[in-house]
N, C-alpha and C positions, 0 to 999 in steps of 0.2 A: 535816099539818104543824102543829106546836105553835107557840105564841105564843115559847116560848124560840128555835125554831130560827129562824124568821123576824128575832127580834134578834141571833142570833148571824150570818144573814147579814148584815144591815144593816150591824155592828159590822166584821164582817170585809170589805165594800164598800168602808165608809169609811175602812177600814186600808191597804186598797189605793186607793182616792184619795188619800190622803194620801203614800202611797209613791210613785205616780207623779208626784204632783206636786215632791216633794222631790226623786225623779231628774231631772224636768224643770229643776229651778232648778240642781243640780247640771251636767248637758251643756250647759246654756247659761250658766253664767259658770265653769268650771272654766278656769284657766290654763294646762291641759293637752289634747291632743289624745284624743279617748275613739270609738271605733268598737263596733258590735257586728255577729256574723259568725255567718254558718249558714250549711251547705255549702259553704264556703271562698268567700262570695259577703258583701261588706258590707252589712247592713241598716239600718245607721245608725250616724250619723256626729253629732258635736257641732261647734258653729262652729267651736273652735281647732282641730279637725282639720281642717277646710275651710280654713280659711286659711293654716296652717302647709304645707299641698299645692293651694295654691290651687286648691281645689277650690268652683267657683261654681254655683248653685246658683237656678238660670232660676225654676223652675218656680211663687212667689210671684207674678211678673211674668206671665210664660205665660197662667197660669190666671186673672189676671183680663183678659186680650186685650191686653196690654201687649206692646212688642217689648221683646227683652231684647241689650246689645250688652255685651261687653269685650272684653280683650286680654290672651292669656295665653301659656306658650309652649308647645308642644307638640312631639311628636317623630314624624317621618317612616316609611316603610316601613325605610328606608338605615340608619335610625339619627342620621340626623342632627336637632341640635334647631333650627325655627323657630318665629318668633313668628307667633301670627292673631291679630286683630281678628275676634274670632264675635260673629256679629247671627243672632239667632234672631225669630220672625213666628210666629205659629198662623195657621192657614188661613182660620179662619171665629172673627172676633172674636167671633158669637153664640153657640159653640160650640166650645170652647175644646179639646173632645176629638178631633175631624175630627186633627187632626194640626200639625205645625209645620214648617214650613222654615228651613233656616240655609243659610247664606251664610259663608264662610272667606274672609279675604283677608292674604297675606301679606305680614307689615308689616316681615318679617328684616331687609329692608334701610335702612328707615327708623328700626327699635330700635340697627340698629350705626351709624348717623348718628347719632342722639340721645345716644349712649355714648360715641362720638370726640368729637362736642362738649361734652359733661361733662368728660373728660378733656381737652380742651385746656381749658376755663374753669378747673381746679381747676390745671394747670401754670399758667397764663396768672396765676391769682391766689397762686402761690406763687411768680412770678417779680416780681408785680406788691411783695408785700410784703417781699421779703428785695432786693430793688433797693438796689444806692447812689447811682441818680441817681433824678430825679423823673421821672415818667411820667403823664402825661394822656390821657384819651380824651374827643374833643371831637366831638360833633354839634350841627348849627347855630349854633355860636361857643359852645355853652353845653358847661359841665366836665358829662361824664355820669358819670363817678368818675377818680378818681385815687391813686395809691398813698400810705402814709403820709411816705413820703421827702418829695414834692411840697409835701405839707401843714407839713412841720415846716422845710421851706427857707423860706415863708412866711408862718412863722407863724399858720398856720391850726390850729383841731383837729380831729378826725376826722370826715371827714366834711360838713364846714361849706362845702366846694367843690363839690360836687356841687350841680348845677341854677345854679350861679354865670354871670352869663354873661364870655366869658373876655378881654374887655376889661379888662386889669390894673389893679386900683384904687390908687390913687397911693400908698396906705399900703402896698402890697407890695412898690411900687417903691421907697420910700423905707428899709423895713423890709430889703431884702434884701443882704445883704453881698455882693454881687456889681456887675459895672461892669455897665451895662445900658442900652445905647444905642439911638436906634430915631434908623431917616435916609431921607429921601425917597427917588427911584427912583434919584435920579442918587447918592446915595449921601451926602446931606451931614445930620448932622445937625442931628435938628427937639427929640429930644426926650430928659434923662439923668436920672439919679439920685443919690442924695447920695453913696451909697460910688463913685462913679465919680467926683465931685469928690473925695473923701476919699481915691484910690486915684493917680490920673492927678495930684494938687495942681493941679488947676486949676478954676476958678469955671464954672458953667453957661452963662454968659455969654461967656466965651472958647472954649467949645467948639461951641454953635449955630450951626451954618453950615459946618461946617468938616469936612472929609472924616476918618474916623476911620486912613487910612491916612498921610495927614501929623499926625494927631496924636500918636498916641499907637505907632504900628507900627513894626517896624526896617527901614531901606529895602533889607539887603544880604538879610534873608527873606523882602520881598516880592517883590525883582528870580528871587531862586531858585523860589518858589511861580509866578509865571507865566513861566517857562522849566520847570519840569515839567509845568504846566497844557496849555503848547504844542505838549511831549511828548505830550503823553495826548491832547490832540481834534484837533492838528493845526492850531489857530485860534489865533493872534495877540491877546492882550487889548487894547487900544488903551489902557488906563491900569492903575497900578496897584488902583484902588478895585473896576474893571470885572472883571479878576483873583479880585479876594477874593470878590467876591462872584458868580462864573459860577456855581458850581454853585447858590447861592441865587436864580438868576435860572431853572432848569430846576426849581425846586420843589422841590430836596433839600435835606437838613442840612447844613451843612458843621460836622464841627468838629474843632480840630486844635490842635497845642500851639504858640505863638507868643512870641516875647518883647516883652514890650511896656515903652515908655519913660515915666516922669512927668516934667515939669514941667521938675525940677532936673537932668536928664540923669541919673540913677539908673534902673536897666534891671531886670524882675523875670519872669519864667516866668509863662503864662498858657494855661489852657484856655479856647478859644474858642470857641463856636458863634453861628453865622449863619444865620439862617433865613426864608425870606421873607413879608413882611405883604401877606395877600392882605383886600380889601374888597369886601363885595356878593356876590349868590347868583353874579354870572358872576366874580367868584374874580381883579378885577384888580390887578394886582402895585402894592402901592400906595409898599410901601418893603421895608427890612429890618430885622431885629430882631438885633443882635449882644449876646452875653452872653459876661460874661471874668471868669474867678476866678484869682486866686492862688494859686499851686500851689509857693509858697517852699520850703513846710514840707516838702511832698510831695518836692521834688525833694530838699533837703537831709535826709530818710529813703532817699531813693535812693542815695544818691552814699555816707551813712554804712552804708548795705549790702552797697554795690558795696568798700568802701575794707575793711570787716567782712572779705568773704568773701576781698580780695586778703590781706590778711593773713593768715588762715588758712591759703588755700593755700601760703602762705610759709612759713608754721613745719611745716606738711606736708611739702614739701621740703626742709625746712633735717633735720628729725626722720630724712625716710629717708634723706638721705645722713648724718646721725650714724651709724645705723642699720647700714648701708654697711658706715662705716668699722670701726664697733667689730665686723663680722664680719669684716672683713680682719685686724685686731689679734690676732682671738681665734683665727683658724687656722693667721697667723704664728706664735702664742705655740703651739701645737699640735705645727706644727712643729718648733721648737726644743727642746721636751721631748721630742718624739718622739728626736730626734739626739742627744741628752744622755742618752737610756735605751739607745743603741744604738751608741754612739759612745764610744772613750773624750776626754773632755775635752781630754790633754794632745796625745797623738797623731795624733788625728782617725782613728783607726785603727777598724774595725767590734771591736764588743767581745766577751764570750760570748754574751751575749741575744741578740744579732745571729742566730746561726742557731737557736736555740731560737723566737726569733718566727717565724722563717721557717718551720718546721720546723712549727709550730704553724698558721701560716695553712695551708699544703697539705696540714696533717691536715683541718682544717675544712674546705677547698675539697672534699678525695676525699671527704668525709663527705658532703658535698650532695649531690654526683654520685651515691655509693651509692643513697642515700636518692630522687634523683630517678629513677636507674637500676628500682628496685623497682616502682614504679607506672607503670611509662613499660608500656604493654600490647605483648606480643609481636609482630614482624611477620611470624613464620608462622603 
């Protein structure tokens, strides 16, 4: 072998080093999945092909005695697909070739848990944002998030509630355009806010002490609230404040639309809720929390809905009996032309058109008959 041939192998060695390398860089960051195949059997595979068919790939791990685990899904004899959790082991960490054990354990029913609760978190968080009232989720007293409704009722921004503990800070009480009462067990209030002076017209000082059912409630809807109350449990409330606030005495919301009175005997539509103020890990009922908005506007959209839609359906009726009338008009007037083409005027007498129409309807009538006669199929 000549000196030239030995460099034309060398040259041609390092042509193909160089091309293997270049396909190497190419299967390992190509953006696409790349296979190659002999006898209809795959020899090799590039990562985005592995991962686009989650196809994993032990044998880095294996071969230096490491155990190898994930979780992929797989499909059954039936046809049906489940998920495994595959942990793989070689036999003899010194020897890595002896062979490997795996282990399958099916996690199907732990992957459709994990899925149901994605899906209730992603409803839960699209109910949580399109909300029009405020919503909190509270462990330990402390805000663990809250929806943005929550945040912009007081004036918080996004976010800035969360890890807050939910002991209402005086600025939120003050800041919130709602009446916002808090009253010992027996029901009398201990503690208010400025829009409930600004709402009710009366000073914090005239209100401290004083049951929110003689202050500010109507007495002919509280008399009716515990007469339906007595309906429903069968139990007798011994006052009206004791009433208002039963079901906030079993741990539930109450909240329900009420009219409430200010100062000057001027009366206005109010959304209520009452809820009860529980203290300390054993949860005792220390007082209650009633909160009341003004719902004027609300109702005066109602009522100009309600007054909307009665008018409508007025001019509806009033339309179809025009309607009505001008088809009785129009078959009257029908009529009368009809007898005025078939009648003479002076005599009332039938005129010559008279049997010419005639004559004419029972050619059309025998024509239909013909005409229905011909398709009508034989009965022998």
């Amino acid at each position: 072998m000549s000196a030239e041939d030995i460099a034309e192998r060398m040259r041609t060695g390092a042509a193909l080093q160089q091309a293997l390398r270049e396909m190497e860089a190419i299967m390992r960051n190509a953006p696409v999945g790349i296979i190659f195949t002999r006898d209809r059997r795959i020899v090799q595979a590039n990562a985005k092909f592995n991962e686009i068919f989650r196809f994993v790939v032990a044998a880095p791990l294996l071969s230096q005695g490491r155990p190898f685990q994930t979780q992929m899904p797989m499909r059954s004899q039936d046809g049906s697909d489940v998920w495994i959790n595959l942990i793989g082991y070689v036999q003899n960490t010194e020897n890595t070739r002896e062979g490997t054990i795996w282990i399958c354990e099916d996690r199907s029913s732990v992957k459709r848990t994990e899925e149901a609760l994605k899906r209730a978190h992603a409803e839960q968080q699209l109910i949580l944002e399109n909300s029009v009232v405020g919503i909190a989720f509270i462990r330990h007293r402390l805000f663990q998030r809250c929806n943005r409704r929550l945040e912009e009722m007081y004036g918080w921004g996004r976010g800035e509630l969360d890890g807050r503990p939910t002991r209402v800070p005086r600025a939120i009480l003050d800041s919130a355009n709602l009446i916002i009462l808090s009253t010992d067990r027996g029901g009398h209030i201990v503690s208010c806010n400025p829009a409930a002076e600004q709402l009710l017209g009366l000073p914090a000082a005239d209100m401290l002490g004083r049951l929110p059912t003689e202050l500010c409630f109507d007495a002919a809807e509280l008399d009716a609230h515990r007469q339906r109350l007595q309906q429903e449990t069968g139990i007798a409330s011994p006052t009206a404040m004791a009433a208002l606030t039963a079901r906030a005495h079993l741990g539930q919301i109450d909240e329900g639309e009420w009219t409430l009175k200010r100062a000057d005997g001027t009366r206005f539509p109010a959304q209520v809720t009452i809820s009860p103020l529980r203290e300390g890990e054993s949860q005792v009922l220390k007082g209650f929390l009633l909160v009341a908005g003004d719902i004027t506007g609300r109702k005066q959209a109602e009522a100009l809905l309600v007054r909307s839609r009665d008018e409508l359906e007025a001019r509806v009726r009033e339309r179809t009996s025009e309607l009505h009338s001008e088809v009785e008009q129009r078959q009257r007037a029908e009529q009368r032309l009809r007898r005025l083409a078939l009648y003479d005027a002076l005599t009332g007498l039938p005129n010559r058109a008279l049997p010419a129409a005639g004559a004419g309807h029972r050619a059309s009538r025998h024509a239909g008959q013909l005409r229905r006669g011909a398709v009508r199929p034989s009965s022998t």
